[in-house]
Residue, then its C-alpha position, 0 to 999 in steps of 0.5 A: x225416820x228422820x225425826x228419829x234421827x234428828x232426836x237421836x243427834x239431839x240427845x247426844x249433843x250434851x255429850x260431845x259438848x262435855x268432851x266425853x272421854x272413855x278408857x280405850x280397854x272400857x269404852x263405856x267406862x267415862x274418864x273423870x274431867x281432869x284425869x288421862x288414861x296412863x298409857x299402855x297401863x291396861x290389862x284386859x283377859x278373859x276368863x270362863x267365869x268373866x272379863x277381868x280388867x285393870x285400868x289407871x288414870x292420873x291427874x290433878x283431879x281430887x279424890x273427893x271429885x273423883x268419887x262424885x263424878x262416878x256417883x254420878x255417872x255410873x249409875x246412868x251407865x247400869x252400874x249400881x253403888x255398894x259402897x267404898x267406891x265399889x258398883x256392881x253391874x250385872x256378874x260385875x264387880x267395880x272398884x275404884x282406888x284412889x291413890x296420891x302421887x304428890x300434894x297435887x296429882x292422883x293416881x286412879x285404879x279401876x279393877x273390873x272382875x266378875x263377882 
């Protein structure tokens, strides 16, 4: 047991030595490095045919990094890629939004709905 816990403690160091961060609405859902979740932008309901959520994020993240880091990062978390900025998990539908605020800051828009 103590093996398992030490392999456990081991294989999340990579992790916690990022900096993970997650949205607060969609903790399995990470946060692009130089991105932060907008505050209080949430939106989350349920409804019988799924789960409809609507998250923001802003920083001074490219657009091009941003869509690289969710190429990455999404497939490991069971999401499968179908194509401009749309995954697809299970019911779910994901699509990312990529708007500009100024020369240097973007505004990130995550809708999860069911299919």
């Amino acid at each position: 047991m103590r093996y398992l816990i030490a392999l456990f403690v081991f294989l999340s160091l990579p992790a916690f030595a990022a900096g993970a961060r997650y949205f607060s609405a969609l903790p399995d859902l990470p946060l692009p490095p130089a991105l932060t979740e907008d505050a209080g932008s949430a939106v989350r309901f349920d409804q019988p045919e799924g789960r409809v959520i609507v998250l923001q994020a802003t920083g001074s993240q490219q657009p091009v990094e941003i869509n690289e880091f969710y190429q990455r990062t999404l497939p490991a978390l069971g999401w499968k890629s179908e194509g401009d900025n749309r995954f697809t998990r299970g019911e779910e539908t994901l699509t990312l939004d990529i708007k500009p605020l100024d020369t240097t800051h973007n505004r990130l828009n995550i809708l999860v709905k069911p299919r």
